[in-house]
DRENKETOR-835343 format. One record per residue (C-alpha): x, y, z. Coordinates in pm, whole numbers, plus 50000, padded with zeros to 5 digits. Each point is the difference from the previous one (the first is absolute). Layout:
<sites>
XYZ/...
</sites>
This chain:
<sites>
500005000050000/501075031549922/501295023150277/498315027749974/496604978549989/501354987050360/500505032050121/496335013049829/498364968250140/501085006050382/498945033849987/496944989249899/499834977950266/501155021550240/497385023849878/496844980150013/501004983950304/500515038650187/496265005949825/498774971250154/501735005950335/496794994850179/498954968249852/503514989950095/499915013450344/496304981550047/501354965349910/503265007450225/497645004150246/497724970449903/503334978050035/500695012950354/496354993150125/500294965049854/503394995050157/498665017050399/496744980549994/501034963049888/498334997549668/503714985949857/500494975450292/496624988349984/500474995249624/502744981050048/498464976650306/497234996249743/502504990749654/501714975950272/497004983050107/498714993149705/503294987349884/500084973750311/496984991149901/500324991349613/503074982250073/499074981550319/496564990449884/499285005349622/503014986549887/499634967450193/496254994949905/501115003549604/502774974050050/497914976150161/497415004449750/502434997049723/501474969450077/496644984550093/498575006249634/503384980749930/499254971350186/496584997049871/501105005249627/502724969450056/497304979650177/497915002149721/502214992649717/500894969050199/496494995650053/499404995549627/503524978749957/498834975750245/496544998949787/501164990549660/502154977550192/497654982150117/497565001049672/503144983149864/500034975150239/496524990949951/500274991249663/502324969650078/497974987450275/496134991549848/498305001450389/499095037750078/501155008450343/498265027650268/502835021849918/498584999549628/496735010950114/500135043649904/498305030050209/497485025049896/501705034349884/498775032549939/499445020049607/503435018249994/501854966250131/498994981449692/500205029049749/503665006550122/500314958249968/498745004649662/502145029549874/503344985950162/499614971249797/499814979550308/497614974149883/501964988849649/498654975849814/504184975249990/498714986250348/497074985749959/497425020150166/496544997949883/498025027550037/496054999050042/497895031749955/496124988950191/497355023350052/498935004350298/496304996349926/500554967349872/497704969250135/501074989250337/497714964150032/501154965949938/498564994249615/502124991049731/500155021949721/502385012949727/502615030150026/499965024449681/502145026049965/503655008949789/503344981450033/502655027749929/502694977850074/500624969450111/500405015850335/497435022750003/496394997049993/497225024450029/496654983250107/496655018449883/497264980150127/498564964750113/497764980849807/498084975950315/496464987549983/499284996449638/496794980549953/500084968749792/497184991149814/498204963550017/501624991449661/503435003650151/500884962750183/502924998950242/501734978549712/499545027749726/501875024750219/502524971350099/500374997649584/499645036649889/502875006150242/498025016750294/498715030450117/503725022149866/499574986649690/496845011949935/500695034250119/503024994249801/497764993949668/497405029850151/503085023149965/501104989949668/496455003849849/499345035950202/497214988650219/501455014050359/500875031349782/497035008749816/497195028950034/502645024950074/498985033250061/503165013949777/502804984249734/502084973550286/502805010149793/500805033950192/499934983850297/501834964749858/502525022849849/500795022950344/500504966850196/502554983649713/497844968149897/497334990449739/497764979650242/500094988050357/501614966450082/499104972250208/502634998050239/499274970350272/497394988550210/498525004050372/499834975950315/500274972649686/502954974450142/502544996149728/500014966949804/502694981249764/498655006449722/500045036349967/503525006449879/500195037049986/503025015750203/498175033249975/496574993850141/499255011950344/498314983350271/498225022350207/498564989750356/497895027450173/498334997450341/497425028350192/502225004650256/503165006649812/500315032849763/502704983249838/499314971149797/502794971349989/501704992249680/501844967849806/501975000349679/502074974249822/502335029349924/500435010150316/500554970650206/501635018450277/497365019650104/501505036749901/497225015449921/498925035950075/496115010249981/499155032649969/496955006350137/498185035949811/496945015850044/498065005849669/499465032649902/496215012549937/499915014749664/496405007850007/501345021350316/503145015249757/502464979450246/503534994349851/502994989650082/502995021749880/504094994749976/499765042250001/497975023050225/497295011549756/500175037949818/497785029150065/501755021349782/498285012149743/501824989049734/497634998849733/499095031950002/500035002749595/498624975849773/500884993849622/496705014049855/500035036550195/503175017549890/499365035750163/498794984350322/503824980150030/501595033649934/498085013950249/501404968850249/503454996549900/501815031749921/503804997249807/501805007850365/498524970250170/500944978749691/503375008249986/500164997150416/498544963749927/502604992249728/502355016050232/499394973850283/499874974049802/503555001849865/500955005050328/498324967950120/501624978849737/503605016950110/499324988250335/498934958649857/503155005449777/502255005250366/498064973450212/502404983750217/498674964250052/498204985849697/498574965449965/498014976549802/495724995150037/499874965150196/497504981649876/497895006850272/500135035349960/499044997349608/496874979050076/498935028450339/497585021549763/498824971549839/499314984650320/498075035450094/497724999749689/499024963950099/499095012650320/497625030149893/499074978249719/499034962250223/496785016650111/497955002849696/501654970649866/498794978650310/496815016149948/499154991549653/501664965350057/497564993750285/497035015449803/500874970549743/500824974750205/496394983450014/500024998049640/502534968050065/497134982950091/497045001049784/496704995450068/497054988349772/497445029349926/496714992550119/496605013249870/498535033350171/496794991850208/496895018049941/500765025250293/503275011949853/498585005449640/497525020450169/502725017250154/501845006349706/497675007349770/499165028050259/503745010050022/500135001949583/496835025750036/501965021650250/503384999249789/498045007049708/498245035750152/503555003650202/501765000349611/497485023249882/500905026450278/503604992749974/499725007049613/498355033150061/502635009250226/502994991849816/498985008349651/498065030950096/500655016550316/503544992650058/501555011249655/498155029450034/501335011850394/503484989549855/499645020149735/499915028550197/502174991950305/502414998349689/499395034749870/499985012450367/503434984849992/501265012149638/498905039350137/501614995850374/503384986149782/500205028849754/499395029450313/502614981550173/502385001249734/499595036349953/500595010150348/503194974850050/501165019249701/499925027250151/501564995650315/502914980649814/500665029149782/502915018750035/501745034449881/503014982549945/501554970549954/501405004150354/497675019850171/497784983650253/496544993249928/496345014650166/500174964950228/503865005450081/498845030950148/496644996550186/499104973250212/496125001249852/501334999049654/501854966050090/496774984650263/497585009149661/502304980649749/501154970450263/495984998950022/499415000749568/502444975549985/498444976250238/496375005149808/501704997349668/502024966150134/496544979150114/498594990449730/503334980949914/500594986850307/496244989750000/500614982249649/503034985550127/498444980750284/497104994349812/502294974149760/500354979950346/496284986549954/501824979549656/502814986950228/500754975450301/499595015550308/503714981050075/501545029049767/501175024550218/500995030449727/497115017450045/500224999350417/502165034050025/498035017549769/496344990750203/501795009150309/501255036049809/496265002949873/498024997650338/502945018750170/499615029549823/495805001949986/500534988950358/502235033150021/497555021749838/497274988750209/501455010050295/500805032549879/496805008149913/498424991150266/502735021050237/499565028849761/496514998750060/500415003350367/502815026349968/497845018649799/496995006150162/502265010950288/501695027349789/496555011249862/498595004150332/502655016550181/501565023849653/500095028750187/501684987950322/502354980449775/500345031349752/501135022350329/502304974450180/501924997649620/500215036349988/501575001150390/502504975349954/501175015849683/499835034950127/501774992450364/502874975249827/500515013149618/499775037450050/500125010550358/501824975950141/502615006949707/499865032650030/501214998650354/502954973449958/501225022049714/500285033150201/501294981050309/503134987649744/500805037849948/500535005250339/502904980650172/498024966449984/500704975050304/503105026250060/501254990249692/502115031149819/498955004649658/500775029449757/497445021250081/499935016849658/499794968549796/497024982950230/498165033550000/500105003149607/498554959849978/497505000950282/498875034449835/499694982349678/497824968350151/498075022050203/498855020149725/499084968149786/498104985950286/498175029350041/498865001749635/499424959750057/497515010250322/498115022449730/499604974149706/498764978450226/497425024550224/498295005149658/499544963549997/498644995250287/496045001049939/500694976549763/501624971550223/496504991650141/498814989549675/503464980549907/499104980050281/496604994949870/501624986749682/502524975550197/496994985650154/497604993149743/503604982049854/500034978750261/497174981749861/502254988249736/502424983750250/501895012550331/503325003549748/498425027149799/499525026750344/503844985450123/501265009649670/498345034049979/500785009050354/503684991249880/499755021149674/498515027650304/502824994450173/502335005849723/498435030049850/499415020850360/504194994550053/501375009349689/501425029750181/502074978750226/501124978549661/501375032949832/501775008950350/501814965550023/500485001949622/501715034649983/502204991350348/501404969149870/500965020149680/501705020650260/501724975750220/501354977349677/501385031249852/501715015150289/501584966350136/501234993149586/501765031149967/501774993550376/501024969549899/501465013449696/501995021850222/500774977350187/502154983749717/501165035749899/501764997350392/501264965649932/501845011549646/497304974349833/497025006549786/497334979749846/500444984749654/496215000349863/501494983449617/501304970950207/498075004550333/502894998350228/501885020650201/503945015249863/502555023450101/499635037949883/502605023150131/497885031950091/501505041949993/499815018850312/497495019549898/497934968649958/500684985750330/499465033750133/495965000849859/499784967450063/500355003650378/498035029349982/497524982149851/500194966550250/499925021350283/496995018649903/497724970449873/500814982550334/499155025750249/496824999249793/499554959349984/498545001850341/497155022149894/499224980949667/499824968050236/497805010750265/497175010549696/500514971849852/500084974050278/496485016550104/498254997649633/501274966250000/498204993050298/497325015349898/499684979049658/500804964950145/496895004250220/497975009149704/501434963449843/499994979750298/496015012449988/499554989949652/501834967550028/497844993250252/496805006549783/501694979049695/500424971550265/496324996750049/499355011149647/502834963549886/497714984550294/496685002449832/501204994549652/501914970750052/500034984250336/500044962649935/496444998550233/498274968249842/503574978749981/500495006550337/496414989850061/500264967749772/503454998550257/497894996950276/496664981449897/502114972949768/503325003950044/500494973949684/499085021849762/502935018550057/502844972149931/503995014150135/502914981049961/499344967650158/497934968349977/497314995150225/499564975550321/501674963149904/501144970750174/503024981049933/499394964650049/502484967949983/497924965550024/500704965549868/497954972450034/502084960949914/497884973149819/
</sites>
């Protein structure tokens, strides 16, 4: 540093610190007091004890702690050694022992099982998928469901009961092969499957076979001469939830059997590997091209494409990367079986009778009375029914359509307008009021029903297993849900408003006038006069408290002439309120925004002040240091600097920061002044995000049916190990 820019820069210190001598003499004093009445010792006593006690008692707890998790991790992972030990132990020795036998565990257990790759297919274990709904009694009957593997079977229902008619003798079952083989030769001519409500391919085609299988048998002893390794022996009893099982394949008894609850599609229950979406991701559809521009500007594209390159940077540096077990490959197959086993079961059981027929007997003469009386009634019920659906109804759709047509095109014209904008860059009308942006979030919801209405109409033509349209019901009846509610609190708010405008009209009007102009007034002329004992230049705070003053006063005239008019503003808000409690939160924010303008232009106009004043210091500040800023290459060099330049230049410094002070103490105040306005109208666009999109009916579905809301695990199972030895 240069020497005479030493020399200037202890004068200058020497300088402000004899105009400051009182501030300095108040904290010399401060010190002392601190020092004569113990508040140093007993800051000290207070560091010390804490201290003691962090590293006497914290630090002790967190080692313990530590090394218990470490004891617990190594007991586990010699938990699971001694486990595949022993399932390969058990495959040498055909009699299952009690240590063979498995325990119950929990959703998260077996998922975690399932993920690790715990349960591979290279030792042997078979794994059994039951529902828990099956048939707990003592009949024989057949097993259908899928074999994925060879290992792994998924059962869908239990065929017990079926009738036989007097035509079929014990020996013609004993010849045709028995009561599998004929649901064998049901299935491959489509009896269990037919009358379907919808194609059985969609639902065939989710669960990764063409038909269901027959897999084995129930409480039916095995015999020689069925020489299938793969069928199943299954051996249920009512007290047991868990059925036994045999299999030639799996002599030694290492079988796991999952035990699932089926999932009620009529009830939109699903089972899910990820927690299901209420984003509204579909907000634009192929056919409507202005209403996905409206939905998806260019910024949020390019933020999209932004994240995604950054996702597949980070899948690019994953540390640890292995191969899909097996197991893990056949999980959401396993899951669509699951959602899927329901209606399956159901149809196959709707069907099943048909296995044994019955010769059709001739109607008495009560029961063509009967139905000759129902054919009259269907005939005047068809005649009604005709009326209605060729007349009536075309005619009431007609016009609900042209209702919809004219609420589309005035909807379009007003989101028009309050997307247009000056510029390219310039914000538009619902950028800049919060009524602007509650009136097109509101458009775009009207506009959006009618698809999401046709959308979830196309689930009448589909299983009730598909679970596609599931998010989008659940984004439907959240947001009429929404707009009920704010109706119905806008009501309320409303008629309150209307009845008490004028009290509401004059307690506005005080707030503003005590905070905004009065109570302004009188923090501005207590800055321009030694504030808190603060030493300020007098000349300086006089000329900008002046200057506010005099715009506040002009401010307290604007808005006396618009005073007999606030009554019927509130009026207005009121009646809005009809329309929703957003619309009177969003115009008592636009209120807000329009009575404080004043205190915007004051914050504006002192942080033009402040940045300006503390720029140009710190660019004498370099001018002290020999330095100055580079603005080609944006860093800072070396300049070697006259005396004369040195000499203005210190001039300069000194002056702008004996003023600093000043420009701070304004500035800190309008600052204040406009984060209270904010915090206020954050705390209006809280409950304004609240009504528009609080996620009420999923957290209601959460709480009446919490299985219409899958997450990231599978749902209560049992993991079973029995053998039985024949």
């Amino acid at each position: 540093m240069h020497p005479f820019s030493i020399l200037t820069l202890a004068i200058f210190v020497a300088g402000y610190i004899t105009a400051r001598w009182d501030l300095v003499t108040r904290l010399y004093e401060l010190a002392i007091f601190a020092v004569d009445h113990g508040v140093l010792t007993r800051t000290l006593k207070g560091f010390a004890i804490l201290s003691l006690f962090f590293f006497f008692f914290i630090l002790p707890l967190e080692r313990v702690a530590a090394r218990e998790t470490a004891l617990v991790g190594s007991q586990s992972l010699e938990n699971r050694i001694a486990q595949s030990r022993l399932t390969e132990a058990s495959t040498l020795d055909p009699q299952p022992t009690a240590s063979q036998l498995g325990s119950s565990c929990d959703a998260e257990v077996l998922f975690d099982a399932l993920q690790d790759g715990i349960m591979v297919s290279h030792n042997g274990l078979l794994r059994i998928f039951w529902p828990s709904d099956a048939p707990r009694g003592r009949e024989e009957g057949t097993i259908l469901g899928w074999r994925n593997s060879n290992l792994d079977i998924f059962v869908v229902s239990i065929l017990r009961d079926i009738a036989v008619s007097s035509t079929d003798t014990p020996e013609g079952l004993e010849a045709d092969g028995g009561q599998p083989k004929r649901v064998e030769n049901a299935i491959r001519l489509g009896t269990l499957l037919r009358s379907a409500p919808h194609p059985l391919g969609q639902l065939l085609q989710l669960c990764g076979h063409s038909t269901v299988q027959v897999l084995g048998s129930t409480n039916l002893a095995p015999s020689d001469d069925n020489n299938d390794l793969d069928w199943v022996f299954a051996f249920t009893d009512p007290a047991s939830p868990v059925p036994s099982f045999y299999n030639r394949r799996s002599l030694s008894g290492a079988m796991q059997v999952v035990i699932f609850d089926r999932p009620s599609p009529a009830r939109m229950q699903y089972m899910s590997l990820a927690p299901i979406s209420l984003a509204l991701g579909d907000k634009a559809l192929g056919g409507d091209s202005h209403f996905a521009d409206l939905a998806s500007d260019e910024e949020a594209q390019k933020e999209r494409m932004r994240k995604g390159k950054l996702i597949n940077k980070l899948g690019l540096h994953t540390v640890v990367r292995h191969s899909s077990t097996q197991k893990e490959v056949l999980l959401p197959v396993i899951l669509n079986q699951i959602n899927c086993s329901a209606e399956i079961a159901q149809l196959v059981s709707k069907n099943a009778p048909l296995l044994a027929t019955r010769e059709k007997r001739s109607l008495s003469v009560g029961q063509r009375v009967v139905e000759s009386a129902s054919t009259l009634w269907d005939y005047a019920f068809a005649i009604i029914w005709h009326f209605l659906t060729v007349w009536f109804y075309p005619c009431v759709t007609q016009c609900f359509i042209a209702g919809l047509v004219s609420h589309r095109i005035v909807a379009e014209i007003i989101l028009r307008i309050l997307e247009w904008r000056l510029r390219p860059q310039s914000m538009a009308l619902k950028d800049i009021s919060a009524t602007a942006q509650q009136v097109d979030i509101r458009l775009q919801q009207f506009c959006y029903w009618p698809i999401q209405y046709l959308t979830l109409r196309e689930r009448r033509d589909e299983w009730d297993s598909i679970t596609d349209r599931h998010p989008d019901y659940i984004r439907f009846y959240n947001s009429l849900w929404l707009v009920a509610n704010d109706v119905i609190i806008g009501i309320a708010i409303g008629s309150y408003i209307i009845d008490n405008a004028e009290w509401v009209a004059f307690q506005i009007n005080t707030i503003l006038s005590e905070w905004t102009v009065e109570g302004l007034r009188n923090m501005i002329v207590w800055l321009t006069v030694a504030p808190a004992g603060l030493k300020l230049n007098n000349e300086l705070a006089g000329f900008l408290g002046a200057l506010f003053i005099w715009v506040i006063d002009y401010w307290k005239e604007c808005v006396g002439s618009l005073r007999p008019y606030l009554p019927h503003v509130i009026y207005f808000i009121g009646f809005s309120s009809f329309a929703g409690a957003s619309m009177p939160i969003s115009l008592f924010s636009d209120l807000l925004s329009a009575l404080t303008v004043h205190i915007y232009c004051f914050y504006t106009a002192s942080a033009r002040i402040f940045h300006w004043q503390l720029t140009i210091i710190v660019s004498l500040f370099h001018l002290f240091r020999g330095k100055k800023h580079n603005v080609l290459r944006n860093r800072i060099d070396s300049c070697d600097y006259d005396l004369d330049q040195l000499l203005l230049g210190t001039i300069l410094f000194t002056l702008l920061s004996f003023l600093l002070p000043t420009v701070i103490v304004f500035y800190l105040t309008f600052t204040s002044a406009r984060m209270a306005i904010i915090f206020l109208k954050a705390a209006l666009d809280t409950l304004l995000a609240c009504l528009n999109h609080f996620p009420l009916f999923a957290l209601m579905l959460r709480i009446k049916d919490s299985r219409r809301l899958p997450g990231e695990s599978l749902p209560n199972c049992s993991s079973v190990a029995s053998a039985l030895s024949f």
